[in-house]
N, C-alpha and C positions, 0 to 999 in steps of 0.2 A: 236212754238212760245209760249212765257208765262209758259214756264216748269221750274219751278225751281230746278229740279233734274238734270239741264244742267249745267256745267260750261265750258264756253270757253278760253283755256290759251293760246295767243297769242305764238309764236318765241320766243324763249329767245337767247340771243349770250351776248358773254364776252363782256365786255368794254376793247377795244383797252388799250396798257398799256400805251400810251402816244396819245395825241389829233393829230388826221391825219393833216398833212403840205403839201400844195398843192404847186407841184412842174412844172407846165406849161412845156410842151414840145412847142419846135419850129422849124418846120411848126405844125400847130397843128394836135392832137390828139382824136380822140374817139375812146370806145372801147365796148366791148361784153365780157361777161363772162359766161361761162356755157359748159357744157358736150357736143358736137357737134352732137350726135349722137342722141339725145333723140331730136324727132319728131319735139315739140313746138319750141325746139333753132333752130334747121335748118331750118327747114321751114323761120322763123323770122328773119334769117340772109338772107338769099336767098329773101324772100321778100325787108329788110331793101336793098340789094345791088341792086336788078335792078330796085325798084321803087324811092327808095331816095338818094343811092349813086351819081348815074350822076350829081344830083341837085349838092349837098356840094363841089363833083369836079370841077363844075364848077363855083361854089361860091367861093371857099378857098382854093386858088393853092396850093397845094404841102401836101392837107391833109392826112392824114394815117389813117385806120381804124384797128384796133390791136383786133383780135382774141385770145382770154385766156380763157385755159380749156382744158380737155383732149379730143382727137379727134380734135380739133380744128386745126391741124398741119397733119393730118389722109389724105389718098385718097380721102376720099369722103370731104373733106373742100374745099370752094373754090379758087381759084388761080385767084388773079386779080390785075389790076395796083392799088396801094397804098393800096392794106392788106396784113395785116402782121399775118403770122398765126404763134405764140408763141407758143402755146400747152400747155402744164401742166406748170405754172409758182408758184414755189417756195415760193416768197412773193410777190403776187399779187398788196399787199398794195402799195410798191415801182414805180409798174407799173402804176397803177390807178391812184395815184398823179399829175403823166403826164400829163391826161385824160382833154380834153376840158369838154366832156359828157360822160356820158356811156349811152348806147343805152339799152331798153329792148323792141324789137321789137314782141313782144311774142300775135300771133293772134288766137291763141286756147290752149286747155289742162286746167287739172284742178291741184289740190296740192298747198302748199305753194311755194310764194313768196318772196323767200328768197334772191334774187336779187335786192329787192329795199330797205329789211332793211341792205344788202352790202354794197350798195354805200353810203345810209344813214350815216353807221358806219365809212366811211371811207371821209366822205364830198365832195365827188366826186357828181356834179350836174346829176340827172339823165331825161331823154327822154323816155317816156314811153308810148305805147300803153295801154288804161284803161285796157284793163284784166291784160296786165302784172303788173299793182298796183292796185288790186281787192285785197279789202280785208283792206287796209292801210288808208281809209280814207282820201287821201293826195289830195289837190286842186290843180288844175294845174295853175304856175306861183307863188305858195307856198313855199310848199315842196320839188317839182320837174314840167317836162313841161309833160304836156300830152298830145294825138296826137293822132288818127287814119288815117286821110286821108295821104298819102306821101308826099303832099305836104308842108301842115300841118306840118309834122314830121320833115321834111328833113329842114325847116323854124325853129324848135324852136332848132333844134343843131346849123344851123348858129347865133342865137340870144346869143345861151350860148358863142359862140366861137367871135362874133366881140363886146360883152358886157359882157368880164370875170366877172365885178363886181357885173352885178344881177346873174351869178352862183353861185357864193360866196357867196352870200345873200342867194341864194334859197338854198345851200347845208348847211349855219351854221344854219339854220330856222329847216332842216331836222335832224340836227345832236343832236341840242338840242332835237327834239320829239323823236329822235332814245334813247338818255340818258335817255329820261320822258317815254319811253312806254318799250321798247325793249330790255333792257339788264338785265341779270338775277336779278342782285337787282330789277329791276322795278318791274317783273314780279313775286317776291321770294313772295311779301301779297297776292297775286290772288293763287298763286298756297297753300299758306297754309289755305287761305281761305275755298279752292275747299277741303283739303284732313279736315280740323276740320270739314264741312260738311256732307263729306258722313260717316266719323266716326260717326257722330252724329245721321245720321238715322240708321246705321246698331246698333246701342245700342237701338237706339226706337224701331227697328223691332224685336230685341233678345227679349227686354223687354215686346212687346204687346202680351197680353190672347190670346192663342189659339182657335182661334171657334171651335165652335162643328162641 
């Protein structure tokens, strides 16, 4: 703490080349996106399905929970009434549109984040357990809902789903901070900032007297 030889540069990702247009599937939709195979997703789906699934089931007849990502369609994904395991999807963006919520049910593991500036980029309301948006500074009921207990959890996806308009609300609120933090323009002064920097002390360091 207090080092100023540190600089930290956020994710960078393109800005979409036209502003995401949310396309409501019916019966509705939530979904998960990630590699299936890597520890923290499965675990967090496996979790999300026998702790909060049954709830939504039985809140929101005929809901579908849609799997996106590779391995997600693999042996080891799980096979259950209303999931849908997709696998590797082409234009995700298409898919996600659908999307009531997207789920990051993610209860361990460390790395970026990059699942919440996803949905962010793409205005898809997201449900998150606080680690899976560590890191993003995001309030829950903001930005997106946050959650740990299942109860909790499996509660703020039926909120996005029988009150489309505060998603809407809470993903254009996320999409504008995704514009203002996240996309390479945002992040192009921090990162020239960091390299006029360390230039500047590797000339102070060439330049200072050598001790005896």
């Amino acid at each position: 703490e207090g080092d100023d030889r540190m600089h930290v540069i956020p994710n960078g990702f393109a800005r979409p080349k036209q502003d995401p247009v949310r396309d409501l599937a019916h019966p509705p939709r939530i979904g998960f996106v990630g590699l299936y195979s890597y520890a923290p997703n499965s675990d967090g789906v496996r979790w999300f399905l026998s702790q909060c699934w049954p709830i939504l089931q039985e809140r929101i007849p005929g809901i579908r929970f849609r799997l996106v990502g590779k391995e997600t369609d693999g042996p080891d994904a799980p096979r259950m009434p209303g999931v849908d395991n997709l696998g590797w999807v082409d234009n995700p963006a298409a898919e996600m549109a659908t999307w009531s919520a997207m789920v990051i049910p993610i209860r361990f593991g460390g790395g970026t984040r990059i699942k919440i500036a996803d949905g962010f980029s793409r205005k898809c309301p997201i449900v998150s357990t606080t680690l899976g948006a560590f890191g993003y500074g995001a309030v829950d009921g903001r930005q997106l809902r946050l959650a740990d207990d299942p109860k909790a959890f499996a509660q703020a996806c039926v909120d996005l789903i029988e009150r489309p308009d505060e998603g809407a609300a809470i993903a254009e609120r996320a999409w504008s901070e995704f514009l203002e933090k996240w996309t390479w323009d945002a992040i192009a002064p921090r990162v020239e900032r960091a390299a006029e920097d360390c230039l500047s002390r590797s000339r102070a360091h060439r330049l200072a007297p050598a001790h005896a």
